[in-house]
C-alpha distance (Angstrom), angle and dihedral (degrees) to the residues before:
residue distance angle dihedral
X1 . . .
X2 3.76 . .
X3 3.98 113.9 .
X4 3.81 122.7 -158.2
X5 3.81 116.7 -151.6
X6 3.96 123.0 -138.8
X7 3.96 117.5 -172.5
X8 3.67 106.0 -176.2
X9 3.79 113.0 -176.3
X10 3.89 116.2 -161.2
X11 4.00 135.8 -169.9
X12 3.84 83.5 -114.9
X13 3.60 109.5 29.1
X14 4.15 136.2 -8.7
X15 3.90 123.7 -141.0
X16 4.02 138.5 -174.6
X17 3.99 108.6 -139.6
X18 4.02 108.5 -163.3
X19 3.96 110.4 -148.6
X20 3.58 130.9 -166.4
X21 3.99 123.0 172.0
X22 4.13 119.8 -124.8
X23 3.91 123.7 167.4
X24 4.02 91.2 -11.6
X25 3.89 86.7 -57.8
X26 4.00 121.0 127.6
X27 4.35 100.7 -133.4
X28 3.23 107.6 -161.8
X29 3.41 139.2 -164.0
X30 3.79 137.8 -174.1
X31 3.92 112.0 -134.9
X32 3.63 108.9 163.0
X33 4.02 136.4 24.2
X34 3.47 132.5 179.5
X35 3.92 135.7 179.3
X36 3.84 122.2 -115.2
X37 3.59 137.5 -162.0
X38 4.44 133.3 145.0
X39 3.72 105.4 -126.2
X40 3.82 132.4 -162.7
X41 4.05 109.6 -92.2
X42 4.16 116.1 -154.6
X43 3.55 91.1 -68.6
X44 3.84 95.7 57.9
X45 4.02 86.6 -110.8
X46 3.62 106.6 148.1
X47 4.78 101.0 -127.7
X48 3.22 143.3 163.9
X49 3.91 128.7 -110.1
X50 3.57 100.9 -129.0
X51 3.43 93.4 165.4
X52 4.24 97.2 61.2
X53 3.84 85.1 38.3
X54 4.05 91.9 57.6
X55 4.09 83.0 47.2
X56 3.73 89.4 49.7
X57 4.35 88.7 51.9
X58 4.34 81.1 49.0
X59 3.90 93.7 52.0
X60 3.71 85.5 47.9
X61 3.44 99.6 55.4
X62 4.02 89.0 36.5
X63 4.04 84.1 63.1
X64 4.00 89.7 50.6
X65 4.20 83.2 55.1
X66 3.49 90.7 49.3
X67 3.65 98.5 49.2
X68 3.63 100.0 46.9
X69 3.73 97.4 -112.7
X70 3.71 117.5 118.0
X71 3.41 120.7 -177.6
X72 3.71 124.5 -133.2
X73 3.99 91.5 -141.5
X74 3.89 137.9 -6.0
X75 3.78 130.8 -157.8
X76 3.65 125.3 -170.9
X77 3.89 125.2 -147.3
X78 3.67 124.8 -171.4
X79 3.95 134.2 170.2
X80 4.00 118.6 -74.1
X81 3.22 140.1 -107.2
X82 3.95 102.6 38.9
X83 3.84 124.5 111.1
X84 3.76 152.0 178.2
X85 3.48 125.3 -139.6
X86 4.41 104.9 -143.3
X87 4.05 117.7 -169.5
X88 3.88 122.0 -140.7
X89 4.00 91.4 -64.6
X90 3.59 98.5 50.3
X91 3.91 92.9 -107.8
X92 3.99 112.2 126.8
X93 3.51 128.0 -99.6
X94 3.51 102.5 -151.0
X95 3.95 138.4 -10.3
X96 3.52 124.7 -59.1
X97 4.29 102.7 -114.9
X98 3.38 123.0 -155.0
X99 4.03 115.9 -121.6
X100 4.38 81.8 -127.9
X101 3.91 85.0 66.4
X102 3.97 110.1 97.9
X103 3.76 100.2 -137.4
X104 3.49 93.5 106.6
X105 4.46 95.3 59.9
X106 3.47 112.9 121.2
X107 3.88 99.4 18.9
X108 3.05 122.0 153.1
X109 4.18 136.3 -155.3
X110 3.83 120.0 -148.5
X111 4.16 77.1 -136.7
X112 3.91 119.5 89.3
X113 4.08 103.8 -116.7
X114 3.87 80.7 -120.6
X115 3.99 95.0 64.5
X116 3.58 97.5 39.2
X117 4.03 89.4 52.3
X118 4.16 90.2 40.9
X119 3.83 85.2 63.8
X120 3.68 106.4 31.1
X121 3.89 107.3 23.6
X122 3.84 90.5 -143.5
X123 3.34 121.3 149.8
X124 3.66 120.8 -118.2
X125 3.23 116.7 -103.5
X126 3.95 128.6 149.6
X127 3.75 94.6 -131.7
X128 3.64 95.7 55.7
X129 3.94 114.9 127.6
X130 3.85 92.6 -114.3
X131 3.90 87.5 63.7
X132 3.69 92.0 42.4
X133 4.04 93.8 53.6
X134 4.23 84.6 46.1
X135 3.43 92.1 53.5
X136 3.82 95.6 51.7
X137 3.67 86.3 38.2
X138 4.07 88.2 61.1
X139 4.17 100.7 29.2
X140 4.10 97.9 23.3
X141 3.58 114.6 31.9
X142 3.23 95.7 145.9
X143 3.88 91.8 68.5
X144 3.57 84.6 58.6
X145 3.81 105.7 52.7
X146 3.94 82.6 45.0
X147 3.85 92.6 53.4
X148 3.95 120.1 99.5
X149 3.77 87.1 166.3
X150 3.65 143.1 28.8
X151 3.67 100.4 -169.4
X152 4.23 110.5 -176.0
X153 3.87 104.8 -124.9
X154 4.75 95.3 -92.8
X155 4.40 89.9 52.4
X156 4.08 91.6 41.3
X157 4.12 86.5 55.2
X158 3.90 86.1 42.0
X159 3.65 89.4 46.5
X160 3.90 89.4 56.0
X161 3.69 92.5 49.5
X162 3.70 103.9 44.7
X163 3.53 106.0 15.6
X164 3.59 88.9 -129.9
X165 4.04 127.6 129.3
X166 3.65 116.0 -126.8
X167 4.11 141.8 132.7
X168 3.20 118.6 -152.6
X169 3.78 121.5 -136.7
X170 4.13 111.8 -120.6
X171 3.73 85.4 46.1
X172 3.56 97.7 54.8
X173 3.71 99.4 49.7
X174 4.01 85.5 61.8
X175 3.88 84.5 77.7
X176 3.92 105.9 60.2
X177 3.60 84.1 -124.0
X178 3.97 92.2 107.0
X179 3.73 130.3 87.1
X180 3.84 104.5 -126.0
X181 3.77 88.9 -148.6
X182 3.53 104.5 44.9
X183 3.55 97.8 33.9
X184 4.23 92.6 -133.9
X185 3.44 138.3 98.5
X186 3.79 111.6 -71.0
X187 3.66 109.8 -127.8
X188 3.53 99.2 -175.4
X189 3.85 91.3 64.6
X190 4.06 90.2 42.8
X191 3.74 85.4 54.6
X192 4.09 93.7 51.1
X193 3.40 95.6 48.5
X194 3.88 92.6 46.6
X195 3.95 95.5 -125.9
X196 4.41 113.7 149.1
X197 3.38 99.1 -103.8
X198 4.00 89.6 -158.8
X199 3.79 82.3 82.5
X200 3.77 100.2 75.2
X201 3.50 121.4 86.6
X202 3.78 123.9 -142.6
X203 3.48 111.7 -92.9
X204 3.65 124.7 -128.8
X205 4.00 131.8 178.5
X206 3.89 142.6 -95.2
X207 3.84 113.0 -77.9
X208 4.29 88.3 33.0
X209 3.43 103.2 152.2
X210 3.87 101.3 -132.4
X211 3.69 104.1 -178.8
X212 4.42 145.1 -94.2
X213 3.79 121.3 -69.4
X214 3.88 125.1 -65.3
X215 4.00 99.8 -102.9
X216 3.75 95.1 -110.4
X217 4.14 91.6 58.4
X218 4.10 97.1 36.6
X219 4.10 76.5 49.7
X220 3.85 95.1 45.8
X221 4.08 94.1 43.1
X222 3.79 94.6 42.9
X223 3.69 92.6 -117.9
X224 3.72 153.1 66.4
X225 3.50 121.2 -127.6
X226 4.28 137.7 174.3
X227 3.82 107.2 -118.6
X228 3.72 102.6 -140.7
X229 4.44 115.4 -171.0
X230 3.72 110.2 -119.3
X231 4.16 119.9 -170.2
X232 4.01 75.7 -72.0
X233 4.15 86.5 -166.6
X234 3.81 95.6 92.5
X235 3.60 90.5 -132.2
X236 3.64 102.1 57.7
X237 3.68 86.1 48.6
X238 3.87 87.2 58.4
X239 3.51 95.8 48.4
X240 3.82 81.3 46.6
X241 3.57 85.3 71.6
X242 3.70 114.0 44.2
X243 3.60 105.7 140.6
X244 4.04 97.9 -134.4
X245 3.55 137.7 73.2
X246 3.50 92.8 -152.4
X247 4.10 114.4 127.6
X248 3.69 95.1 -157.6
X249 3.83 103.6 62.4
X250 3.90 125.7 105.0
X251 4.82 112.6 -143.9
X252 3.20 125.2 -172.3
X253 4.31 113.2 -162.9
X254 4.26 88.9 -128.5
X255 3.83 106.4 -153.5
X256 3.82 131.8 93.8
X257 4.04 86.9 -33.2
X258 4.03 118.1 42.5
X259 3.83 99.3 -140.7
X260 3.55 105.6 -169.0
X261 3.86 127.6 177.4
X262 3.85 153.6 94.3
X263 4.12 127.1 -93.5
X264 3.55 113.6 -111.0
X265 4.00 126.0 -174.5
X266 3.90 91.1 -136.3
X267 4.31 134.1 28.0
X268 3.52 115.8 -104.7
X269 4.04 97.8 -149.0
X270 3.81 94.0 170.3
X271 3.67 123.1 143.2
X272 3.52 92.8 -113.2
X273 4.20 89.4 53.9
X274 3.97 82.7 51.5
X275 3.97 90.6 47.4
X276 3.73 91.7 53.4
X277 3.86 92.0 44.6
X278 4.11 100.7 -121.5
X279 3.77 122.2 148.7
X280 3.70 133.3 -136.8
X281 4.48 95.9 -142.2
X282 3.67 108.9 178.7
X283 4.17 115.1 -111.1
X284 3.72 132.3 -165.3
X285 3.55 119.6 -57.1
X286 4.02 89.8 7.2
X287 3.43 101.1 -65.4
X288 4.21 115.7 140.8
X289 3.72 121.9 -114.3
X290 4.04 94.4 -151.7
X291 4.04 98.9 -161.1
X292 3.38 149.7 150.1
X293 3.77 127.4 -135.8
X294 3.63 108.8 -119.1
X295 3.76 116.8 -178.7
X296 3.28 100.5 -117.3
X297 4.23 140.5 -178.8
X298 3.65 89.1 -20.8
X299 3.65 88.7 84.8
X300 4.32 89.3 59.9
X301 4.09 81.2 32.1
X302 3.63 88.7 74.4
X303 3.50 105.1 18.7
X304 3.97 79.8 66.0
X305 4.20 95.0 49.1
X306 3.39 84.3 49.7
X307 3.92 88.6 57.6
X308 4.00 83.9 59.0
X309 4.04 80.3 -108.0
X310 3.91 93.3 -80.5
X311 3.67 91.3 139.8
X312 3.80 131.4 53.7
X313 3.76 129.7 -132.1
X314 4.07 88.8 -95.5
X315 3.68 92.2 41.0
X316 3.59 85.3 61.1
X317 3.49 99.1 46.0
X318 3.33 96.4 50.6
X319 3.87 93.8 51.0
X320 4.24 86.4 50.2
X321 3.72 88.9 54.3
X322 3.93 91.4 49.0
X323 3.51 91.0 44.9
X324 4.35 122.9 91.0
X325 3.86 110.2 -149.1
X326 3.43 115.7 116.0
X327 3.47 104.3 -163.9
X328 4.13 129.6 146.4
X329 3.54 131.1 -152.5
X330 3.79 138.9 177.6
X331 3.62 104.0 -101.9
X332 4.21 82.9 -168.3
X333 3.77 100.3 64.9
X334 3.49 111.5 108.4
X335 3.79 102.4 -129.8
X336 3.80 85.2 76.7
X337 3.75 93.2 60.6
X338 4.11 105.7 77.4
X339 3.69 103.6 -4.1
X340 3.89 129.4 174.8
X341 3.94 84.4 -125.8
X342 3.83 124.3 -3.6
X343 3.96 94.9 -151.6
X344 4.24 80.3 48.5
X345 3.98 88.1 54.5
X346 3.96 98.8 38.7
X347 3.71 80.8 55.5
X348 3.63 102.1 49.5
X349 4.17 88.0 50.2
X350 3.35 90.8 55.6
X351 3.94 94.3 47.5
X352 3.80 84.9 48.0
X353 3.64 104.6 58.4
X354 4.09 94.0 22.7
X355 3.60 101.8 -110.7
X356 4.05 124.4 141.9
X357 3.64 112.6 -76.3
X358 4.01 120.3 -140.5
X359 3.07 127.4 -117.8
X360 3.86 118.0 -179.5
X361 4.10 128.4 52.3
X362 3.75 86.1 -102.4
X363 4.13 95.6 53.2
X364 3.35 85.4 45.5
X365 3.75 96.4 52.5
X366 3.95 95.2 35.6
X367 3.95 87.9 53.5
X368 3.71 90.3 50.3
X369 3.87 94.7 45.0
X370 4.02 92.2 41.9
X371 3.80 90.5 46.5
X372 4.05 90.0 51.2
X373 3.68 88.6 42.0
X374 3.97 86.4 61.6
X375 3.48 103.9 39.8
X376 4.03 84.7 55.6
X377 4.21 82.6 58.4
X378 3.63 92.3 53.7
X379 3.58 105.7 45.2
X380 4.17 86.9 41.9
X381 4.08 85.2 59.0
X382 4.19 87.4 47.2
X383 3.30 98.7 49.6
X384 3.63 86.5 48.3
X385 3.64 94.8 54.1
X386 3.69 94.5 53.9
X387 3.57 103.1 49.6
X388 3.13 96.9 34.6
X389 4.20 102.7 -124.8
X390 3.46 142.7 111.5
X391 3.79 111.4 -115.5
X392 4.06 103.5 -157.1
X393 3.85 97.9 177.9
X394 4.03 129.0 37.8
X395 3.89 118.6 -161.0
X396 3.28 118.1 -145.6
X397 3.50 114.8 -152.9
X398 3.92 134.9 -174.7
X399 4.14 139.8 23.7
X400 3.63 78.4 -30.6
X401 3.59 101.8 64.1
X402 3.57 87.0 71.9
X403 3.78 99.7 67.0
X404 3.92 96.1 97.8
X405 3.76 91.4 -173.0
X406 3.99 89.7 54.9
X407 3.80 88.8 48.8
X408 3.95 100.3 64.0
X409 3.39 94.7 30.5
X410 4.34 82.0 57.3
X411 4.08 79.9 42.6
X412 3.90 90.3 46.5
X413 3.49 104.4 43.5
X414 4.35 102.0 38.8
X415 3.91 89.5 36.2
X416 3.99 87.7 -135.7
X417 3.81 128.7 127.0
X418 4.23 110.1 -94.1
X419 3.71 114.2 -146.2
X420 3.68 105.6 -170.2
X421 4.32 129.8 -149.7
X422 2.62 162.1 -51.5
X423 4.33 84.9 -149.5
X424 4.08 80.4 -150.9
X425 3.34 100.8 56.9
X426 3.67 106.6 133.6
X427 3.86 90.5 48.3
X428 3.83 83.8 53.5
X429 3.71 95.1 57.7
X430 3.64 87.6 49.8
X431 3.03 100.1 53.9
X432 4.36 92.4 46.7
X433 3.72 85.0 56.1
X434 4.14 86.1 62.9
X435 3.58 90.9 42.3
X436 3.49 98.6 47.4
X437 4.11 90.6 46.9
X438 4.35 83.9 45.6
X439 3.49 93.1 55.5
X440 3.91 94.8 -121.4
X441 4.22 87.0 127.7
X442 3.63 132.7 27.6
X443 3.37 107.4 -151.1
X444 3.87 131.0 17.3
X445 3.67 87.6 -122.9
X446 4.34 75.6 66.1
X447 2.82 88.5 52.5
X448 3.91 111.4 54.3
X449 3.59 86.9 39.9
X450 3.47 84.2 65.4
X451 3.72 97.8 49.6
X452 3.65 97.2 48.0
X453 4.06 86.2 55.8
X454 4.18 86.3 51.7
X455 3.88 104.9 52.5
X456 3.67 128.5 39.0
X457 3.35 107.9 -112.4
X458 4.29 114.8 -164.0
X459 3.88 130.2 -140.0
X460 3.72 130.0 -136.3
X461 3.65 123.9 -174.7
């Protein structure tokens, strides 16, 4: 039996999905899981431990070993943005900073927001790599002139494994680095904003096969193994794995992020497009995952740490639905997106623009649902203004999907037909990017068929 190995590494938590193939049918199964979280280093900069999170993808594959089910390949997909920088050895120069870390407020590009979004349809956002790389270029040069690599967070774990150099498409676009039209690094930006451009690695596409193990890890995990590049951006693995061929549907990736958007075969990096704030992220096989950042489950993430975690997700839910305040907020504003205390910043909103404060876990949670709920309506009726469609179904894909109470309040408030999972989704689009590159499907349109026929998928309307 062959198995397929998905490592899917999230801000929260990180997982390795085993796959094997029966009848047409993706059977899954979960063989691995491991928390995640950036922490403050000495300095009070909030980083990720890349080194415990490379021993987590080791005791992963150990498991695999143990249970008699090698894979054939493995990918690994992790959020955007995030990077090391590695010197001639392949040590790092540096840490590697999470894009929730504020270092990068108040940057500022020697390139008008309008010229940097005319060539890379990126959306702005603060934490995006090319503000990062300024930032060190200003406070950290050092780092820099040290730096043979900057390797985004997917092609430094491949690097580890394999040995090999590579950067995988859908990843690198995350930076604003990327020419949305000819899908490669754009030098001429590089070269305004003074960054080495020696540092980039070529950048090759989903289902690239990059190679087996370096000796001492096949030797350590008890196995050898080809590493194959999936849409390693988490998202674009999601989208990977909506489970319709349909061309007039809306998704939105439903996790710490809400992702939500349309496919389109070309970027639409029009000033209007930048006015409204969508982005142009690069998808498998060059297609354009036209999206807006929403900010997503990490508002009930933390609202439910700051609980002390006594409640689960659907405990929460169901005390938002039984709770009566009717209160709206803008999910969008920045204070929401690394607060001191997310009940502390929900508050100070609704001080701000004199709206009914809650009070209770459940207001809290109901506000923060409601308020998601809404912002879903709003960027359904943009995206429908500029391209010019009705979308008459959303699928909501991801941990998120699972939050029945979100789901027909999405239903409720767009007035569109909600189509619900698969829960797994990202691991699902990494794993069709190993398919696809085995052979096992022709087409990705195969391929989702085949997904929507493997995971139960619910309807809201």
């Amino acid at each position: 039996m062959k198995y397929y190995l998905a490592i899917d590494i999230g801000a929260s938590s990180g997982r390795h999905i085993l796959c094997h193939l029966d009848v047409g049918r993706l059977v899954t199964e979960e063989i691995h899981r491991f928390p995640n979280g950036a922490r403050k280093n000495a300095d009070g900069v909030l980083c990720w431990d890349v080194g415990r999170l490379f021993s987590e993808i080791l005791a992963g594959m150990k498991k695999c070993r143990d249970a008699g089910k090698i894979p054939v390949s493995m990918g690994i997909d992790t959020w955007g943005v995030d990077f090391v920088l590695t010197d001639a050895s392949g040590a790092l120069v540096g840490d590697s900073v999470s894009y929730r870390d504020r270092r990068t407020d108040g940057v500022k590009l020697c390139l008008s927001d309008e010229s940097l979004y005319a060539a890379t349809g990126i959306q702005k956002q603060k934490f995006n790599t090319v503000y990062q790389l300024a930032y060190l270029k200003e406070k950290f040069p050092e780092q820099l002139r040290k730096a043979e690599r900057m390797r985004m967070l997917p092609d430094y774990f491949v690097f580890l494994l394999t040995g090999k150099t590579v950067q995988e498409y859908t990843n690198a676009t995350t930076t604003g680095l990327v020419n949305a039209k000819a899908c490669d690094w754009d030098w001429k930006i590089m070269e305004a904003l003074g960054l080495p451009e020696t540092i980039f690695s070529e950048i090759f596409s989903p289902g690239t096969l990059v190679g087996g193990l370096k000796p001492e890890i096949a030797a350590e995990v008890g196995f050898d193994t080809k590493v194959v590049l999936t849409a390693s951006h988490d998202t674009a693995s999601a989208v990977m794995a909506i489970p319709s061929n349909r061309d007039d549907i809306l998704y939105i990736s439903s996790g710490t992020w809400s992702l939500m958007g349309v496919e389109r075969p070309s970027p639409d990096c029009s000033k209007e497009s930048a006015a409204h704030n969508f982005t142009n992220e690069g998808g498998y096989a060059h297609r354009y995952r036209y999206l807006k950042n929403i900010m997503g489950l990490w508002m009930i993430q933390q609202l439910r740490h700051e609980l002390d975690d006594r409640y689960s997700f659907a405990e929460l839910c169901r005390m938002a639905e039984d709770s009566g305040i009717d209160t709206l907020i803008d999910c969008g504003d920045e204070m929401f997106l690394a607060p001191v205390s997310m009940k502390g910043a929900i508050e100070t909103y609704c001080g701000r623009h004199g709206l009914e404060s809650p009070v209770t876990a459940g207001e809290f949670a109901r506000v923060i649902y409601r308020s998601l709920a809404l912002c879903y309506r709003n960027t359904a009726e943009e995206i429908e203004r500029m391209t010019g469609r009705a979308y008459p179904a959303i699928h909501i894909l991801g941990g998120g999907s699972q939050a029945d109470y979100l789901n027909r309040l999405t239903a409720e408030f767009t007035g569109k037909t909600v189509y619900a999972g698969p829960a797994e989704a990202t691991a699902y689009g990494n794993l069709a990017a190993q398919l696809l590159a085995d052979g096992a499907f022709g087409s990705l349109s195969d391929v989702r068929e085949a997904i929507g026929k493997s995971c139960g998928i619910k309807k809201y309307s």
